[in-house]
N, C-alpha and C positions, 0 to 999 in steps of 0.2 A: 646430182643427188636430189633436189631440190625436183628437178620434173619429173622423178622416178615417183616422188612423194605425189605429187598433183593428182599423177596417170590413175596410182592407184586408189585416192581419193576417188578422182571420179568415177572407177569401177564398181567404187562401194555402194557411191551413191545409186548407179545403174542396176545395181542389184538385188539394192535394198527397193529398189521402185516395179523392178518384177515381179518380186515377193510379194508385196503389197497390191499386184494386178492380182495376180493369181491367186490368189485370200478373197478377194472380190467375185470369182468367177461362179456361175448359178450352177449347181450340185445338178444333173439332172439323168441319177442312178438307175432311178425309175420306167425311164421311158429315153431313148438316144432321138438328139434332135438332129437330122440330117440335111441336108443342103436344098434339100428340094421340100422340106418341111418349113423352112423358113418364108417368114410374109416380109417384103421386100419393098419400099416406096422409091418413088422415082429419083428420090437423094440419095439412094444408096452407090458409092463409088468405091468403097473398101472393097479389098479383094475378100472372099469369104472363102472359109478351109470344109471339108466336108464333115464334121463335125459343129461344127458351130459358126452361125452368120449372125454378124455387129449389123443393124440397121443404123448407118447416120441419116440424123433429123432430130426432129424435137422430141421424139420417143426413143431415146437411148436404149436400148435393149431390150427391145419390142419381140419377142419368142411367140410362132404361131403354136396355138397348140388344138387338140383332136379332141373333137366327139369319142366316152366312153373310156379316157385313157389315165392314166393317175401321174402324174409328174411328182418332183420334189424341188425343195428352196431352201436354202438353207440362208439364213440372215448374219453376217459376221459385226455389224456393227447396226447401231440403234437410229430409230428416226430414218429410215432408208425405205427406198421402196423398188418395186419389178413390176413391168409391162409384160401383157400377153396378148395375141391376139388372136380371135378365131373369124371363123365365116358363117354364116348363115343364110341359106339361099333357097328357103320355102316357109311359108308363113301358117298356122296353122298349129304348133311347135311352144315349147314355153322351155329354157333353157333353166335347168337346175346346178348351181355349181355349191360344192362344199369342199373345207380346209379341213384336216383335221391334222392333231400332233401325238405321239403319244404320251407325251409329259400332260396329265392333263392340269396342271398345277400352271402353264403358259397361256399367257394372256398379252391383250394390246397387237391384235391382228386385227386387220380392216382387207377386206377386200368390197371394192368398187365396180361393175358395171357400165362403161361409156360406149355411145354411136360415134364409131371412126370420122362421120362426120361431123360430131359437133365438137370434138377432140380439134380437127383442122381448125374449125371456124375459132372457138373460143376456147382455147389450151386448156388449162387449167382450172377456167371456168365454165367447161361443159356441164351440164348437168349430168348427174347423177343417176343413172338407170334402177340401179338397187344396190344395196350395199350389206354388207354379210360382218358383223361384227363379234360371232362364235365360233369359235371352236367345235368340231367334231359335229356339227350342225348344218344344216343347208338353206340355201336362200333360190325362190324360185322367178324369175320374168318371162313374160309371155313376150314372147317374139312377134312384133307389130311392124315391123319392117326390116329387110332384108338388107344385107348386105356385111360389111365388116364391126365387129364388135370389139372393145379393149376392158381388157379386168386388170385394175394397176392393185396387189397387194402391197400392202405394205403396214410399217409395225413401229408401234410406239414405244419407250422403253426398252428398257433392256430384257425383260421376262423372256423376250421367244429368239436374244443373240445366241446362235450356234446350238439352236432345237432345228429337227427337220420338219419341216411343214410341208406335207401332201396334198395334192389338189387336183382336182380335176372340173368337168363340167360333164352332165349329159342330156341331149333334147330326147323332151317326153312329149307326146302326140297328146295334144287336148282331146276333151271330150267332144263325143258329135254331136251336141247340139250349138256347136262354134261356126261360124261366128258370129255371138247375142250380146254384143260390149256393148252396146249402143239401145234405148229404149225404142228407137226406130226395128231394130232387127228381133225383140221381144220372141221369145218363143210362147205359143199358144196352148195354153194349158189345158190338157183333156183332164176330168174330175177321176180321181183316184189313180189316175197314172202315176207308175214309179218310173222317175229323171235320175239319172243316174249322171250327175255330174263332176265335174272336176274345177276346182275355185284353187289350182295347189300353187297359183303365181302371184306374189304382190298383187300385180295390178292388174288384176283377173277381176271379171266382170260378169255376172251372168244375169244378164233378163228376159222375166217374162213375166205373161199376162194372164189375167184369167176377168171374165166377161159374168157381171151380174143382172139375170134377168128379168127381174125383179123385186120390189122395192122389200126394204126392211132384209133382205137375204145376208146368210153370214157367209164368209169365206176362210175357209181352216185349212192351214199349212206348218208342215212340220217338216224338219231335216236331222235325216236318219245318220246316223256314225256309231258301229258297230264296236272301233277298234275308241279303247281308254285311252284320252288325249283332255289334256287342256286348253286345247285352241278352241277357236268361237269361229264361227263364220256371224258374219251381220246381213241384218236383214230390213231392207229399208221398203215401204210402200208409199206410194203416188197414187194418185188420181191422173187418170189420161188426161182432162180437160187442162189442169196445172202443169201438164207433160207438152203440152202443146203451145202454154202460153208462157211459160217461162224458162222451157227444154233444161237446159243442167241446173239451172238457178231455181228449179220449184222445189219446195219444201214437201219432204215427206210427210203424211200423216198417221205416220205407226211403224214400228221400230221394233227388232228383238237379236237377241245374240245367243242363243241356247241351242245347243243338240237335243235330239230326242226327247222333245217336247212341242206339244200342240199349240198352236198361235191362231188366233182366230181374231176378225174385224167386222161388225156387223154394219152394213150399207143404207142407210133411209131411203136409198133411193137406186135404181136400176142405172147401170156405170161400168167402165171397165179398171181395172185395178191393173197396176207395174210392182211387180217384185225384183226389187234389186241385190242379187244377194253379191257382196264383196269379203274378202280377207279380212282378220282385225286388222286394226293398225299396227300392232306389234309385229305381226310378221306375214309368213303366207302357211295356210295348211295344206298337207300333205296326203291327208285321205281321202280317196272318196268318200262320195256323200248322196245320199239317195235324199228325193226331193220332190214331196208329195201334197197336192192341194186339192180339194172337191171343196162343196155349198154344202152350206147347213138352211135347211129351212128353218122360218121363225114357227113362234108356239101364236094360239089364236088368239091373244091380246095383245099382240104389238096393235098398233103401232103406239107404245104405253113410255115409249123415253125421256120423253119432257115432263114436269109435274101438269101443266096445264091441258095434256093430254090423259093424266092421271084415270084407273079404272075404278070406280065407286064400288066397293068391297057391300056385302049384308052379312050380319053377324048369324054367325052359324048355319054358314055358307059358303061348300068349299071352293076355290079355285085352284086352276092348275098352270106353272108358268114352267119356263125353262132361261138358264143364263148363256146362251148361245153365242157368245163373243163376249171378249175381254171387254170391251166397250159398250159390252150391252146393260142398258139400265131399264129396271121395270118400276112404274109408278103405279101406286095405288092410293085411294081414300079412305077412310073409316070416317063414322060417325057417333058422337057419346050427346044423351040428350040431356045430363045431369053433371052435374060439377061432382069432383068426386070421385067417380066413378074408374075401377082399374079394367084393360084392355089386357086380352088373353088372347095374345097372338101367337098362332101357330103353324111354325116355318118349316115342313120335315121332307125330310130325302136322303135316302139310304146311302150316298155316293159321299166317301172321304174327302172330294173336293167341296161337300156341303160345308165343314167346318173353315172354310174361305169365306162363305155367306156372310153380310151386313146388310143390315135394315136402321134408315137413320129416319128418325120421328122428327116433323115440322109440325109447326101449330101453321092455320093458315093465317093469323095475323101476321105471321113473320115472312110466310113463302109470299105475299100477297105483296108485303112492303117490300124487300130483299130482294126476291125471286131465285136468279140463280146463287147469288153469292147469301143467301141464307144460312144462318149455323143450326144443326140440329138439336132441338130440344131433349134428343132421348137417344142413346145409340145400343144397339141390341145387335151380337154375330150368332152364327154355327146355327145348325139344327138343331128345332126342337121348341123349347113353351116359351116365353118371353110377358113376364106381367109389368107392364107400365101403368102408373095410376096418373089419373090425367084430372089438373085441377078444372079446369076450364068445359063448359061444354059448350062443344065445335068439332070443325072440321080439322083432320087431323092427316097430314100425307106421308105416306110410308115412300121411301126410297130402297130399292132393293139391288142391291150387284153383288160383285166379289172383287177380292183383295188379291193383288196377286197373279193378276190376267186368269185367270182361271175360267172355265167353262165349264158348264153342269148340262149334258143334254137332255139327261135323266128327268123325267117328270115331275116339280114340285112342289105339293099339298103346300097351300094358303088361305087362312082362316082364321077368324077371330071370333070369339064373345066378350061379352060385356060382363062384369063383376059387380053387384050394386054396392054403392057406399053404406058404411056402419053410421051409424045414430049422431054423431058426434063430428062427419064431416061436412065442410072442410074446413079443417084445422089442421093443413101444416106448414105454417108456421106461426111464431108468436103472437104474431099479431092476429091470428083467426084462432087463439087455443081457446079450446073449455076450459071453464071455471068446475073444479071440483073442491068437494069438500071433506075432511077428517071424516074416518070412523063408516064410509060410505065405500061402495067397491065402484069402480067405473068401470064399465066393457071396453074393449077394442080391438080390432083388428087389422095387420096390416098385410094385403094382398098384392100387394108390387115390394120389388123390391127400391125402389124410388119412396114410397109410401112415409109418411112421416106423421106421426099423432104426437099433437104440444096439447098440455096443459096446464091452467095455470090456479097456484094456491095461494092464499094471503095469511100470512103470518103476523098476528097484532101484538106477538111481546118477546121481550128480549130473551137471548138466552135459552130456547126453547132447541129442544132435537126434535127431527125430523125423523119418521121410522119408516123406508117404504118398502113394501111387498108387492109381491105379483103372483099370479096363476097363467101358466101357458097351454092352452088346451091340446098343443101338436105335441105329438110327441117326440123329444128330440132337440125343440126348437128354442131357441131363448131370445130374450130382447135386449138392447142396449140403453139404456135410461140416463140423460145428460140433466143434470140440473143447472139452470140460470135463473140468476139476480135480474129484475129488471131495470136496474141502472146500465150493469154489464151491457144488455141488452142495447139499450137508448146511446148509451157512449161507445160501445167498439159494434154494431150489429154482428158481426162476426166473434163473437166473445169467447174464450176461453172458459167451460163451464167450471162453477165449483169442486163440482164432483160427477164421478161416471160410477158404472157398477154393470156387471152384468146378470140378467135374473137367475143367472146358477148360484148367484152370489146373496140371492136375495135372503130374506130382510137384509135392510141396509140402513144405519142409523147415523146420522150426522149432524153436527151442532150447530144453528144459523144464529149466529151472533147478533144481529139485526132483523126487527120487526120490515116488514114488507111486503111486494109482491115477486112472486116467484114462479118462472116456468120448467114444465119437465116436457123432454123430448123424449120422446117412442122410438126407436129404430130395429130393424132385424134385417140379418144376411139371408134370409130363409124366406118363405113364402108363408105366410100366416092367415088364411081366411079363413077359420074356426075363431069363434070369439074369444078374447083373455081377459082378464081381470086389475084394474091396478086399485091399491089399497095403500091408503096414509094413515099416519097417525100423528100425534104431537106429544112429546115426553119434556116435561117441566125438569130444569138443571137442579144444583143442589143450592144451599143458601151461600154458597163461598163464591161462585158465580156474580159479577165475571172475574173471571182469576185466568184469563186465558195467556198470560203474557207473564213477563217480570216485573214489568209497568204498572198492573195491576194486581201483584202477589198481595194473598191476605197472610196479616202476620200470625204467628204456627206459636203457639203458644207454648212453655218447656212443660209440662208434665201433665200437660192437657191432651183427656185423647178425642180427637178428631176425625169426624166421619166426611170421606167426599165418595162421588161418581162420576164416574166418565162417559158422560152421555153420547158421544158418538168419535169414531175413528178420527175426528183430529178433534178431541177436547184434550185440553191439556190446563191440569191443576196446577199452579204455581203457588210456595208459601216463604214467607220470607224469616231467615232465624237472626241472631244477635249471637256473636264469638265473642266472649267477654274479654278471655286473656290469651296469648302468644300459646300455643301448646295443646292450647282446649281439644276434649274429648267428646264426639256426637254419641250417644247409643240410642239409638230410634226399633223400632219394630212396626212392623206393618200387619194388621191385622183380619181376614176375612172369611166366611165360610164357605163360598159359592165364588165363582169367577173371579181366580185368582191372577190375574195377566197383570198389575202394573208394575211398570219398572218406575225404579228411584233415581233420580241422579241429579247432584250436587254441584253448583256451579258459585263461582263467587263473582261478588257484583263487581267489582275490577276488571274480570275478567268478560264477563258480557255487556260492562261498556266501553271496550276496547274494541270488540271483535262480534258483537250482536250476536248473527243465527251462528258465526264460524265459531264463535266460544268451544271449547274444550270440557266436557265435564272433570272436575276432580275425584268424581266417585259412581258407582255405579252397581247397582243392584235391584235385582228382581227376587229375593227371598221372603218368604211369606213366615211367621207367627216366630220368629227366632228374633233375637234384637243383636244387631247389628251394628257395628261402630266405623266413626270415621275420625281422624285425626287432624287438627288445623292449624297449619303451622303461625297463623298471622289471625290476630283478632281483627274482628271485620263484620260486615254485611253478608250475606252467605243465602242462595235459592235453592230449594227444592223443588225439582219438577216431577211431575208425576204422570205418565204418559202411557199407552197400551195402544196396540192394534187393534186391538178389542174392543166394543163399548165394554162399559162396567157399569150396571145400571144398581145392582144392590150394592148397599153401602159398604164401602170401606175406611178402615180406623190407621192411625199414626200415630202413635203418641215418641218426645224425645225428650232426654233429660243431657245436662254438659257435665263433664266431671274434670280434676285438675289432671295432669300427669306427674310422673314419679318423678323423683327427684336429679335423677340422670336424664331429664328431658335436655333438650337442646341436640342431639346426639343423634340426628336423624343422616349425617353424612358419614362418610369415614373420615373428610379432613375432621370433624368436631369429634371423632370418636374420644372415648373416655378413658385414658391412661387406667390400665389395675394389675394388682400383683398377682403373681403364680400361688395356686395353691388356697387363696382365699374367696369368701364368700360375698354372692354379689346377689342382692335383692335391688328387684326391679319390675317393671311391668310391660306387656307389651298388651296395648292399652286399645288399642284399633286395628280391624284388617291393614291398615294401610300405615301402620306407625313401626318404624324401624329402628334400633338403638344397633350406634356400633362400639367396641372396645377396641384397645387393642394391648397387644402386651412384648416387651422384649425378650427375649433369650437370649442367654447366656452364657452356654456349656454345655446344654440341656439336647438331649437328642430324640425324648421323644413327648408327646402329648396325650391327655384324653380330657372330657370333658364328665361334667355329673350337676346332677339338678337336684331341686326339689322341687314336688309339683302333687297339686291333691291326689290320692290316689282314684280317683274317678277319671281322672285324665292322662294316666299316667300310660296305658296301654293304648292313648289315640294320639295321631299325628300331628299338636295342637302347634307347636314352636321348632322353628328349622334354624339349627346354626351353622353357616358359612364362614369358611377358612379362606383367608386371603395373604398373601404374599405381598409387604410393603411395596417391594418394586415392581409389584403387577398393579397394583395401583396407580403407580407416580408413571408407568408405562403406556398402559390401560385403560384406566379412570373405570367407569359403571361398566365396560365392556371384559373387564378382565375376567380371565375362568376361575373360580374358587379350587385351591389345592385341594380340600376336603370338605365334608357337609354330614353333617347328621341330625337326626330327627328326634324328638324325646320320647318318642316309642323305641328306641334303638339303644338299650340299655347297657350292651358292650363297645367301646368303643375306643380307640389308640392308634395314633401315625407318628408315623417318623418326621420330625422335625429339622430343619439347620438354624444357626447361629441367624437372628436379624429381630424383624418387627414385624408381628403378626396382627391382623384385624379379624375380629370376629362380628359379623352380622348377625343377626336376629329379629328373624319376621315371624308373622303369624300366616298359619295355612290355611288360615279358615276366613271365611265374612264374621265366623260369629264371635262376640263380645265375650269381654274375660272378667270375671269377678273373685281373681284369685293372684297373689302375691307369685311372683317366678323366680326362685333362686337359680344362680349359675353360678358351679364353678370351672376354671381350665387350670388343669393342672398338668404341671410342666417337670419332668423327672429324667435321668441320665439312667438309663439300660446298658449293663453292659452284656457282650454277645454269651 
């Protein structure tokens, strides 16, 4: 019994290890691999069947396979990999192989490239031929020696166990100008010949030359690809003489990766030139590629590239240049014989790649110290006018090129004149400003946009505004006007100015707290040489002055009426009152005929010296010739500010008086509301926009409500008192945010809701800013309706 058991035991095992051969075996539906297709090494001593031959050796299952044909693989377990091997026996050839699956959601395939011989020497660390890491994609090498080659796929993950992976390989015939891998074998380039080349393998190489016969000549090259692709081909140049003295180790001196685009390098000197065009490095490209170079002749002022070769410009005198290589630079000179004086340079040429154009301005003290590594004083692009005002007179050198590699072959117009300076330069900046005075107009004008006019004014008393105006004679054009302190000045020279404005905005009136000296900056986006006009003036403050702060509030006396002005957009009147008792009532009015802009608002001195500019006002109103009330819960110190956007030069009036509140004060919350009964009469006041009395009352059987007043009848049809119905447990729920059951207005003469059993609050506010001088009965009357 017992060796019945073994036998069959080890039959299981024998057949569970079949199984698991056979699950192993390469699927190959595609294409039958036959006994005489098989590549065989001199290890091989297995018997092989006509279907399928095992090579033993160190490449386990090594499958030759064909030029043209598609095979399959199927992967049953992960991290595995399959040998293949093919032959190769003419040079000339560049072998394309591609996998593809149709799940394309599979990933973590790798296919490899090795020389059978460096496979023998160094197994596993042969080098790498090319190696293919996409899907449904292709990988190309150019076949540089003959003989046997091995592609080992294999697969990372699980993503591609038990997907079919198709594959194949097929040699594609290089192009005929092969073979140019080497800058020894250079193909010689005839000028506007089209090369019709093919670069579709990694390690594809193609050189050639093109021969410059004279100095300063450009050479332009471009690579044509018809079909929309994202590959690059690169494009590397040499100089022979570097080709000779350091062969693979010389450094190129120009470089590009673009299709269908013109490349150009301009030569100081007569030479021959190597184009090396290769693949990115990302992969190999697949298209042809047409591949075209001729000479550009230079224009009749080269040899102009360096500054110290520079071509001395006359004003109002044209020249004509061209940007004939991305590397081409043209130097020129100007000269100004006056400080002062703006340059009206003018750069034109019809051709879209003009707006590539840069002109960078040196002074020649700086080209002179510097030289190359110079910064430019002034930078101006694109066709067309360019006015630079130049403090200095000297010599002044223009740099001319493009951005961008760009080339312009097209003709282009170079010329300057000279602008004479206005009466007043130079002055720009502080320290060279004119001195003007009140009440006088000063001319100026500014003809660059660089251009800058300072002036400066002296201020001898305090407290004084400032009122400045202007005239712009262009039409369209306006200026920018900076005013600065001359401490500002002396302490940060970069200063943040007082105030700006611009002349659309003008007059412009502002309050200088302090007597001194003072500068105004000129500036405009626009081009200005028609003459303008600037005009000051000096406006004397009011006698409350200075009152600009809390610091210095003057005190507001109660039933005195008081004239102030607002002498410029940040004056601000401050006055200070006295809250005799807990409760107190403000009513102030404000009074004026003509420019009515100030606002009022109310701050208490507790609270501005807790929190300075962040204070909160308590109050807040712009209402003119009505008197208006404000309510104060806490006797105290208490400001008024008085402020506008606006000056406010003709006087305005305040006059305020205090008055007590009614005898249900204290009642400004709903916790302090004031117990009262259904049905009786409740005099009281609501004393301030901002004074609120609450009641409240209980029910008791009672199902439903209304309310009723007395009120003078001059107010009895306006919207003067609003009462709010609350719910006890919207409160204690709630708090200020809870929604009123009910609300009505004392213009709303019918009035009744339905009620439940509890505790009811009624609020009572005023709707208006304006002041009451009238007694307010309320009653809420509370009664049982039956249906």
């Amino acid at each position: 019994m017992k060796r019945h058991i073994v036998s069959i035991t080890v039959l299981i095992v024998v057949l569970a290890f079949c199984v698991a051969v056979l699950k192993g075996q390469v699927n190959t539906s595609h294409d039958v691999v036959t006994h005489q297709m098989r590549y065989q090494t001199n290890e091989a001593e297995v018997e092989i069947s006509d279907q399928q031959t095992m090579i033993k050796g160190a490449w386990d299952n090594a499958l030759r396979i064909y030029n043209d044909r598609t095979y399959s693989v199927i992967f049953n377990s992960s991290f595995t990999e399959r040998w293949y091997a093919l032959d190769v026996s003419t040079l000339g050839k560049s072998l394309s192989f591609s996998i593809s699956c149709d799940d394309e959601s599979v990933t973590g395939v790798i296919a490899s490239l090795y020389l059978k011989e460096d496979i023998d020497e160094y197994g596993n660390n042969a080098t790498r031929l090319m190696n293919l890491y996409s899907l449904n994609k292709s990988a190309t090498y150019k076949i540089k020696e003959t003989g046997t080659y091995y592609i080992k796929i294999s697969i990372i993950g699980n993503s591609a166990v038990g997907n079919e992976l198709k594959f194949g390989y097929t040699l594609v015939t290089n192009d005929v100008y092969e073979d140019n891998d080497t800058w020894q074998k250079a193909v010689s380039i005839t000028q506007g010949k089209e090369y019709d080349i093919d670069i579709s393998a990694a390690n594809d190489t193609d050189w050639f030359k093109i021969t410059l016969l004279k100095n300063n000549q450009s050479y332009q090259y471009i690579l044509k690809n018809e079909i929309a692709t994202n590959s690059k081909a690169q494009v590397f140049v040499y100089k022979e003489e570097d080709l000779k003295k350091y062969d693979d180790s010389a450094q190129s001196i120009f470089f590009s990766d673009e299709f269908n685009k013109y490349f150009t390098y301009k030569s100081e000197e007569s030479t021959t030139y190597y184009l090396k065009i290769v693949p990115p490095v990302q992969g190999s490209i697949m298209n042809k590629i047409t591949f075209i170079a001729d000479i550009i002749e230079p224009d009749a002022m080269e040899n102009n590239d360096v500054f110290d070769k520079a071509v001395m410009l006359e004003p109002d005198m044209s020249k004509t240049l061209t940007i004939s290589a991305s590397n081409d630079i043209d130097w020129f000179m100007i000269k100004t014989d006056k400080p002062g004086q703006t340059v009206r340079l003018s750069l034109i040429n019809p051709s879209t790649a003009a707006q590539k154009l840069n002109c960078w301005w040196y002074s020649n003290e700086k080209i002179m110290t510097y030289r190359e590594t110079a910064s430019p004083e002034y930078k101006s692009s694109g066709s067309g006018y360019t006015y630079i005002y130049l403090e200095e007179a000297s010599v002044y050198y223009l740099k001319i090129f493009t951005e961008d590699k760009s080339v312009i072959k097209t003709p282009i117009d170079l010329s300057y004149s000279i602008i004479g300076a206005d009466k007043n330069e130079p002055n720009n900046s502080y320290s060279e400003a004119h001195n003007i005075t009140s009440l006088r107009e000063t001319s100026f004008t500014l003809p660059a946009l660089n251009d800058e006019d300072w002036f400066a004014i002296d201020i001898t008393k305090s407290n004084q505004a400032i009122r400045i105006d202007t005239s712009i004679s262009k039409t369209g054009a306006s200026v920018d006007v900076s005013f600065y302190s001359l401490n500002d000045m002396q302490s940060y020279g970069e200063a943040i100015p007082l105030f700006s404005f611009n002349s659309k905005h003008a007059p412009y009136i502002y309050l200088l707290n302090d007597p001194g000296k003072y500068y105004m900056k000129i500036t405009s986006d626009t081009i200005i040489s028609d003459e303008c006009t600037l005009y000051y003036s000096l406006i004397d403050s009011d006698r409350n002055e200075p009152n600009n702060s809390a610091e210095k509030a003057t005190i507001l006396e109660q039933g005195v009426k008081t004239g102030f002005t607002l002498s410029g957009q940040n004056d601000e009147d401050w006055f200070e009152i006295e809250i005799q008792n807990d409760g107190d009532v403000l009513e102030y009015i404000i009074e004026a005929k003509y420019n009515r802009y100030a606002e009022v608002q109310i701050y208490s001195k507790d609270e501005l010296n807790k929190y300075d500019e962040y204070a909160n006002p308590l109050f807040t109103s712009s209402v003119y010739d009505e008197s208006i009330t404000c309510k104060f819960e806490k006797a105290g110190a208490y400001y008024i500010k008085l402020s506008s956007d606006k000056p406010i030069l003709d006087i305005t009036y305040i006059t305020y008086s205090l008055s007590n509140s009614d005898a249900y004060e204290n009642n400004d919350t709903w916790q302090d509301a004031v117990l009262i009964e259904r049905n009786k009469d409740i005099k009281f006041t609501i004393s301030a926009s901002n004074d609120v009395d609450w009641f409240k009352m209980e029910n008791k059987g009672m199902n439903n409500m209304s309310f009723s007043y007395k009120i003078p009848n001059t107010f009895m049809a306006k919207n003067i008192i609003g009462v709010f119905v609350y719910r006890e447990i919207d409160l204690l729920n709630y708090g200020l945010r809870a929604e009123p059951i009910y609300s009505v207005k004392t213009a709303d003469l019918s009035n009744m809701f339905e009620i439940e059993e509890g505790t009811y609050y009624f609020k009572i506010v005023s709707l208006s800013d304006v002041a009451f001088e009238y007694e307010f009965t309320f009653k809420a009357n509370m009664f049982y309706m039956q249906q």
